[in-house]
N, C-alpha and C positions, 0 to 999 in steps of 0.2 A: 348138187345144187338144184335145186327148184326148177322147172322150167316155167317160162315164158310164154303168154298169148298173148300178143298185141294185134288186138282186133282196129279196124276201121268201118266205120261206117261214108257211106255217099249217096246224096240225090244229087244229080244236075249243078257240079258245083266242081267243075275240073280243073280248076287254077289251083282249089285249094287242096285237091283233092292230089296234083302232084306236089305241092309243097310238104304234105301229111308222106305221103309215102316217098320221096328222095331224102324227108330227114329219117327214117326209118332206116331206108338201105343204106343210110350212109355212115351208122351206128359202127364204131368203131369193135363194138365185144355183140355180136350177131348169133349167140346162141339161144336163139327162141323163136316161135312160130310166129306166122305174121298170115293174120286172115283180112280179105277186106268182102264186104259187104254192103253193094250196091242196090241200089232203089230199082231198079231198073232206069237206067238215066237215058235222056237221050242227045245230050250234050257232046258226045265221044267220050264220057266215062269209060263207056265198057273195053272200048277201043284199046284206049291208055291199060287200063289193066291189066286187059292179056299182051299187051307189047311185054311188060312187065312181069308175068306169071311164072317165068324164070326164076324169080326171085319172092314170089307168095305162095305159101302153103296151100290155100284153099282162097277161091272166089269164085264168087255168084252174082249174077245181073236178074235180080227179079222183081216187078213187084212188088210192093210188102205195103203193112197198114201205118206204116210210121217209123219214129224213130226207136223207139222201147222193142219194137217186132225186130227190126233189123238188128238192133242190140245181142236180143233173145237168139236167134239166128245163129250170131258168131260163138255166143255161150255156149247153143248146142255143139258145132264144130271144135271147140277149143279142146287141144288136148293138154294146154300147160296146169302145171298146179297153180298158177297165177293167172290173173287177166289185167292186162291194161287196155284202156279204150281211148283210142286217140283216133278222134273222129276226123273227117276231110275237112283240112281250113288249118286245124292245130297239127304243131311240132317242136320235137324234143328241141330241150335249150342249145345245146349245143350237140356236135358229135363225140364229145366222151363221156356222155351223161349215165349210160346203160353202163358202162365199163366202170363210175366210179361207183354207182349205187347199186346194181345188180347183190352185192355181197349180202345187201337188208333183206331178200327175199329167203320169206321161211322165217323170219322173226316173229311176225305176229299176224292177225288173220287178215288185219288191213293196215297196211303201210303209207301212208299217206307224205307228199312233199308240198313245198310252196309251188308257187306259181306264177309267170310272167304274164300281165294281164295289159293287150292292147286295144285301146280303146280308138275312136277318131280322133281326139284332141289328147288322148293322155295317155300313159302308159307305166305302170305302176308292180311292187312286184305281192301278191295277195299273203301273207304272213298265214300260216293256221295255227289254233294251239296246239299247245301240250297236252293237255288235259280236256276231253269233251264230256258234256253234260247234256240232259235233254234242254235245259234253259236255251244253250249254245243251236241247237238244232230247232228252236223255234225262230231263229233269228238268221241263221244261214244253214251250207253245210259241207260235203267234204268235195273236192276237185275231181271227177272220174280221171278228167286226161292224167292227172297227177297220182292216181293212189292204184298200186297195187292190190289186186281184190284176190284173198285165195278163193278157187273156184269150189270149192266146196260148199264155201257159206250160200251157194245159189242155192245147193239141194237145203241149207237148213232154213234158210231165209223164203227161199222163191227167186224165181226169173223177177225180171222189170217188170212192176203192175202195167201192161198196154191198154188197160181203161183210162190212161192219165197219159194227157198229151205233154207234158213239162217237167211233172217233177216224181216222174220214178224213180232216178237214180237217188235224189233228195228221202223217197219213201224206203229206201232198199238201206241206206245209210241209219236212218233212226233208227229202224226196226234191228237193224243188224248189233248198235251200240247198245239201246236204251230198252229194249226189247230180248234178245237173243245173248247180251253181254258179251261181242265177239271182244278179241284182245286188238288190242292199235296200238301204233307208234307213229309220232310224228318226226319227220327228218329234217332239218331247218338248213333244207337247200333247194331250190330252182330245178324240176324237171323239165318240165314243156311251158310253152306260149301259148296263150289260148286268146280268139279273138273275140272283141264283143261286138261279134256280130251273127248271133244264132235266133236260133225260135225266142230262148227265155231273154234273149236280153234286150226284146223289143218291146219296148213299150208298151204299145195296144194289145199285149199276152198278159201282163201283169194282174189285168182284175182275173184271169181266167186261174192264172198261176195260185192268186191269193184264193180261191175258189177250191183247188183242188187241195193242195196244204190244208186248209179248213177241213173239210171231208176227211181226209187220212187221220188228222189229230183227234177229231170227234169219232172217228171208228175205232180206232185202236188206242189212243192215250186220254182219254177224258178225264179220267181222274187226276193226271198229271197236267193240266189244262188249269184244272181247281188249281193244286197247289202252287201250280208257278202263278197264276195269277194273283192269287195270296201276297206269292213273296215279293213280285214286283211290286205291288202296292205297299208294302211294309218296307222295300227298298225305297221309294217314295217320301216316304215319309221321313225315314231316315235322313235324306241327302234335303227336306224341309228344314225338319230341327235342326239339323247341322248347322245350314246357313243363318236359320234363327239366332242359334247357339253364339255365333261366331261373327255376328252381325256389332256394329260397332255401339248402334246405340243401345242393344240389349247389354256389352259388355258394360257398361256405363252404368246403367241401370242396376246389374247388379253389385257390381260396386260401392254404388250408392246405398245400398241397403233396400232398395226398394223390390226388389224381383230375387227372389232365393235363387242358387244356383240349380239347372236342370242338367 
Protein backbone atom coordinates (compact mmCIF):
# COMPACT_ATOMS: atom_id res chain seq x y z
CA UNK A 1 0.00 0.00 0.00
CA UNK A 2 1.16 3.61 -0.66
CA UNK A 3 2.57 5.37 1.96
CA UNK A 4 1.60 8.45 3.62
CA UNK A 5 2.93 12.10 4.36
CA UNK A 6 1.07 14.15 6.42
CA UNK A 7 2.81 17.29 6.51
CA UNK A 8 1.80 20.30 9.04
CA UNK A 9 2.47 23.57 8.74
CA UNK A 10 2.73 26.45 11.85
CA UNK A 11 3.35 30.06 12.64
CA UNK A 12 2.61 31.37 16.29
CA UNK A 13 -0.65 29.47 16.49
CA UNK A 14 -0.32 26.78 19.29
CA UNK A 15 -3.75 25.91 20.42
CA UNK A 16 -4.20 25.02 16.95
CA UNK A 17 -1.45 23.81 16.38
CA UNK A 18 -2.02 20.94 19.37
CA UNK A 19 -5.35 20.22 18.14
CA UNK A 20 -3.71 19.50 14.40
CA UNK A 21 -1.21 17.14 15.79
CA UNK A 22 -3.21 15.09 18.80
CA UNK A 23 -5.81 14.33 16.08
CA UNK A 24 -2.99 13.04 14.10
CA UNK A 25 -1.58 10.80 16.89
CA UNK A 26 -4.62 9.74 17.84
CA UNK A 27 -5.27 8.13 14.11
CA UNK A 28 -6.37 4.80 14.99
CA UNK A 29 -4.36 2.99 11.49
CA UNK A 30 -0.82 5.21 11.93
CA UNK A 31 1.06 3.78 9.16
CA UNK A 32 2.51 6.97 7.50
CA UNK A 33 5.01 9.83 8.14
CA UNK A 34 4.09 12.86 9.89
CA UNK A 35 6.39 16.06 9.23
CA UNK A 36 5.46 19.35 10.91
CA UNK A 37 6.96 22.55 9.74
CA UNK A 38 7.31 25.46 11.74
CA UNK A 39 7.71 29.35 10.93
CA UNK A 40 10.00 29.77 13.43
CA UNK A 41 7.29 30.64 16.14
CA UNK A 42 7.72 32.24 19.13
CA UNK A 43 4.62 31.34 21.05
CA UNK A 44 6.13 27.82 22.49
CA UNK A 45 5.55 26.14 19.22
CA UNK A 46 8.70 24.81 19.09
CA UNK A 47 8.59 23.69 22.63
CA UNK A 48 5.40 21.54 22.13
CA UNK A 49 6.89 19.99 19.11
CA UNK A 50 9.84 18.55 20.27
CA UNK A 51 7.90 17.30 23.65
CA UNK A 52 6.23 15.60 20.89
CA UNK A 53 9.10 14.46 18.46
CA UNK A 54 8.66 11.07 19.81
CA UNK A 55 6.10 10.66 17.65
CA UNK A 56 7.10 13.04 14.32
CA UNK A 57 9.22 11.85 11.58
CA UNK A 58 10.89 15.19 10.80
CA UNK A 59 10.60 18.86 12.26
CA UNK A 60 12.04 22.21 11.88
CA UNK A 61 11.69 25.62 13.60
CA UNK A 62 12.82 28.09 10.91
CA UNK A 63 12.14 31.13 9.47
CA UNK A 64 10.65 30.82 6.16
CA UNK A 65 8.97 33.38 3.51
CA UNK A 66 5.41 32.20 4.10
CA UNK A 67 2.92 29.72 3.81
CA UNK A 68 3.63 28.10 0.04
CA UNK A 69 7.83 28.09 1.23
CA UNK A 70 6.95 26.11 4.45
CA UNK A 71 4.45 23.99 2.24
CA UNK A 72 7.50 23.40 -0.33
CA UNK A 73 9.70 22.60 2.71
CA UNK A 74 7.63 19.52 3.89
CA UNK A 75 7.37 18.36 0.09
CA UNK A 76 11.11 18.34 -0.13
CA UNK A 77 11.20 16.19 3.28
CA UNK A 78 8.39 13.83 2.35
CA UNK A 79 9.02 10.42 1.65
CA UNK A 80 5.29 9.03 1.26
CA UNK A 81 3.95 8.31 -2.34
CA UNK A 82 1.08 10.49 -1.04
CA UNK A 83 0.84 13.96 0.70
CA UNK A 84 -1.78 15.33 2.82
CA UNK A 85 -1.44 18.88 4.41
CA UNK A 86 -3.30 19.47 7.35
CA UNK A 87 -2.10 22.56 8.52
CA UNK A 88 -2.06 23.89 12.45
CA UNK A 89 -5.83 24.82 13.39
CA UNK A 90 -7.38 21.75 11.11
CA UNK A 91 -8.11 17.92 12.14
CA UNK A 92 -9.14 14.77 10.99
CA UNK A 93 -13.03 14.10 11.41
CA UNK A 94 -12.86 11.78 13.62
CA UNK A 95 -10.14 8.97 14.92
CA UNK A 96 -11.09 6.24 12.44
CA UNK A 97 -11.01 8.24 9.41
CA UNK A 98 -7.19 7.09 8.13
CA UNK A 99 -8.40 3.45 8.97
CA UNK A 100 -11.52 3.58 6.93
CA UNK A 101 -10.22 5.60 3.82
CA UNK A 102 -6.58 4.86 3.71
CA UNK A 103 -7.63 1.78 1.26
CA UNK A 104 -8.30 4.89 -1.73
CA UNK A 105 -4.63 5.64 -1.72
CA UNK A 106 -3.06 4.59 -5.14
CA UNK A 107 -6.28 5.02 -7.11
CA UNK A 108 -5.81 8.01 -8.71
CA UNK A 109 -3.20 10.86 -8.86
CA UNK A 110 -5.57 13.14 -6.66
CA UNK A 111 -8.04 11.72 -4.28
CA UNK A 112 -10.06 14.25 -2.92
CA UNK A 113 -12.86 14.02 0.17
CA UNK A 114 -15.67 16.42 1.62
CA UNK A 115 -15.10 18.54 4.11
CA UNK A 116 -16.29 19.83 7.62
CA UNK A 117 -16.29 23.48 7.33
CA UNK A 118 -16.59 25.75 10.78
CA UNK A 119 -17.36 29.02 10.56
CA UNK A 120 -18.18 31.57 13.79
CA UNK A 121 -21.82 31.55 13.32
CA UNK A 122 -22.16 28.26 11.04
CA UNK A 123 -20.88 25.14 10.47
CA UNK A 124 -21.61 23.34 7.32
CA UNK A 125 -20.22 20.26 5.73
CA UNK A 126 -18.56 21.49 1.95
CA UNK A 127 -19.82 18.67 -0.73
CA UNK A 128 -17.24 18.61 -4.01
CA UNK A 129 -17.99 17.06 -7.34
CA UNK A 130 -17.73 14.17 -9.22
CA UNK A 131 -16.68 15.38 -12.20
CA UNK A 132 -14.21 18.66 -12.38
CA UNK A 133 -14.09 21.10 -15.27
CA UNK A 134 -11.87 24.32 -15.73
CA UNK A 135 -15.57 26.21 -15.49
CA UNK A 136 -15.60 24.40 -11.85
CA UNK A 137 -12.04 25.91 -11.06
CA UNK A 138 -12.82 29.40 -12.18
CA UNK A 139 -15.34 29.53 -9.35
CA UNK A 140 -13.65 27.53 -6.45
CA UNK A 141 -11.40 24.57 -5.89
CA UNK A 142 -10.20 21.42 -4.35
CA UNK A 143 -9.65 21.10 -0.21
CA UNK A 144 -5.59 20.53 0.39
CA UNK A 145 -6.60 19.44 4.23
CA UNK A 146 -8.99 16.97 2.47
CA UNK A 147 -7.24 15.47 -0.71
CA UNK A 148 -4.52 13.08 -1.00
CA UNK A 149 -1.79 14.61 -3.60
CA UNK A 150 0.50 11.64 -5.11
CA UNK A 151 3.87 13.38 -4.71
CA UNK A 152 4.94 12.95 -7.97
CA UNK A 153 2.70 15.33 -9.70
CA UNK A 154 5.04 18.08 -7.70
CA UNK A 155 7.96 16.93 -10.14
CA UNK A 156 5.41 17.17 -13.16
CA UNK A 157 3.31 20.02 -11.94
CA UNK A 158 6.04 22.16 -9.71
CA UNK A 159 6.35 22.92 -6.04
CA UNK A 160 3.62 25.70 -4.62
CA UNK A 161 4.00 28.98 -6.82
CA UNK A 162 5.59 31.15 -3.50
CA UNK A 163 5.25 34.33 -5.63
CA UNK A 164 1.44 34.02 -4.75
CA UNK A 165 0.62 34.79 -1.19
CA UNK A 166 -3.21 32.78 -1.21
CA UNK A 167 -3.78 30.88 -3.83
CA UNK A 168 -1.00 28.32 -4.83
CA UNK A 169 -2.49 25.35 -3.74
CA UNK A 170 -5.74 26.72 -5.89
CA UNK A 171 -2.94 27.31 -9.03
CA UNK A 172 -1.26 23.76 -8.38
CA UNK A 173 -4.83 22.19 -8.67
CA UNK A 174 -5.97 23.78 -12.16
CA UNK A 175 -2.78 23.17 -13.70
CA UNK A 176 -2.56 19.78 -12.33
CA UNK A 177 -6.55 18.93 -13.76
CA UNK A 178 -7.06 21.23 -16.66
CA UNK A 179 -3.51 21.49 -17.70
CA UNK A 180 -1.45 18.26 -16.97
CA UNK A 181 -4.92 15.92 -17.00
CA UNK A 182 -3.87 14.25 -13.75
CA UNK A 183 -6.51 11.34 -13.01
CA UNK A 184 -9.00 12.18 -9.65
CA UNK A 185 -11.52 10.65 -7.75
CA UNK A 186 -13.97 12.09 -5.56
CA UNK A 187 -15.04 10.11 -2.13
CA UNK A 188 -18.26 11.47 -0.77
CA UNK A 189 -17.23 11.31 2.91
CA UNK A 190 -15.93 13.79 5.75
CA UNK A 191 -12.09 13.73 6.20
CA UNK A 192 -10.90 16.75 8.26
CA UNK A 193 -12.45 20.11 9.77
CA UNK A 194 -11.18 22.90 8.65
CA UNK A 195 -11.63 26.38 10.32
CA UNK A 196 -12.54 29.74 8.70
CA UNK A 197 -10.29 31.41 10.13
CA UNK A 198 -6.98 31.57 7.92
CA UNK A 199 -5.16 34.23 5.65
CA UNK A 200 -7.90 33.38 2.54
CA UNK A 201 -10.84 33.47 4.48
CA UNK A 202 -10.40 37.02 5.58
CA UNK A 203 -11.94 39.46 4.13
CA UNK A 204 -9.44 42.39 3.45
CA UNK A 205 -7.34 39.37 1.37
CA UNK A 206 -9.97 38.91 -1.12
CA UNK A 207 -9.30 41.78 -3.66
CA UNK A 208 -5.45 40.61 -3.32
CA UNK A 209 -6.85 36.84 -3.78
CA UNK A 210 -9.09 38.06 -6.82
CA UNK A 211 -5.80 39.70 -8.10
CA UNK A 212 -3.67 36.73 -8.13
CA UNK A 213 -6.46 34.22 -9.76
CA UNK A 214 -6.56 36.88 -12.49
CA UNK A 215 -2.75 36.77 -13.25
CA UNK A 216 -2.54 32.84 -13.23
CA UNK A 217 -5.72 32.54 -15.51
CA UNK A 218 -4.34 35.28 -17.92
CA UNK A 219 -0.64 33.44 -17.93
CA UNK A 220 -1.53 30.28 -18.49
CA UNK A 221 -5.49 29.63 -19.59
CA UNK A 222 -6.48 32.75 -21.82
CA UNK A 223 -7.81 31.05 -24.18
CA UNK A 224 -10.01 29.14 -21.93
CA UNK A 225 -10.98 32.50 -20.37
CA UNK A 226 -12.48 33.42 -24.17
CA UNK A 227 -14.38 30.25 -24.14
CA UNK A 228 -15.88 29.93 -20.79
CA UNK A 229 -16.78 33.51 -21.07
CA UNK A 230 -18.62 32.59 -24.31
CA UNK A 231 -20.44 30.05 -22.57
CA UNK A 232 -21.56 31.70 -19.64
CA UNK A 233 -23.08 34.49 -21.63
CA UNK A 234 -24.87 31.90 -23.95
CA UNK A 235 -25.72 30.12 -20.53
CA UNK A 236 -27.45 33.62 -19.84
CA UNK A 237 -29.24 33.86 -22.27
CA UNK A 238 -30.57 30.65 -22.15
CA UNK A 239 -31.89 30.73 -18.35
CA UNK A 240 -33.51 34.60 -20.24
CA UNK A 241 -35.59 32.79 -22.87
CA UNK A 242 -36.38 30.17 -20.58
CA UNK A 243 -38.12 32.31 -18.20
CA UNK A 244 -39.52 34.28 -21.42
CA UNK A 245 -40.51 31.00 -22.77
CA UNK A 246 -42.36 30.05 -19.61
CA UNK A 247 -43.65 33.23 -18.47
CA UNK A 248 -47.41 33.24 -18.19
CA UNK A 249 -48.32 35.94 -20.36
CA UNK A 250 -46.10 35.02 -23.17
CA UNK A 251 -47.94 31.45 -22.85
CA UNK A 252 -51.19 33.30 -23.38
CA UNK A 253 -50.03 35.03 -26.09
CA UNK A 254 -49.08 32.27 -28.00
CA UNK A 255 -52.09 30.61 -27.55
CA UNK A 256 -53.75 33.15 -28.90
CA UNK A 257 -52.15 33.00 -32.12
CA UNK A 258 -50.32 36.12 -31.68
CA UNK A 259 -46.51 35.19 -31.00
CA UNK A 260 -45.49 31.80 -32.95
CA UNK A 261 -43.97 29.22 -30.60
CA UNK A 262 -39.95 29.72 -29.79
Amino acid sequence: MPKLSIITINYNNIDGLKRTVESVLNQSWRDFEYIIIDGGSTDGSDAYIESQSGNIDFWISETDKGVYNAMNKGIVKATGEYLLFLNSGDHFFNNEVLKQNYKYLGLRDIIYFNLQVSGENREFVKKYPNELSFSYFMKSTLPHPATFINASLFDKVGLYDESLRFVSDWKFFIESICKFNSSYIWIDTVLTKFYLDGLSSDFKNHDTISCEVESVLKSNFQAFILDSNELIELNELRKILSRIRNSRKIKILIKLGILKEF
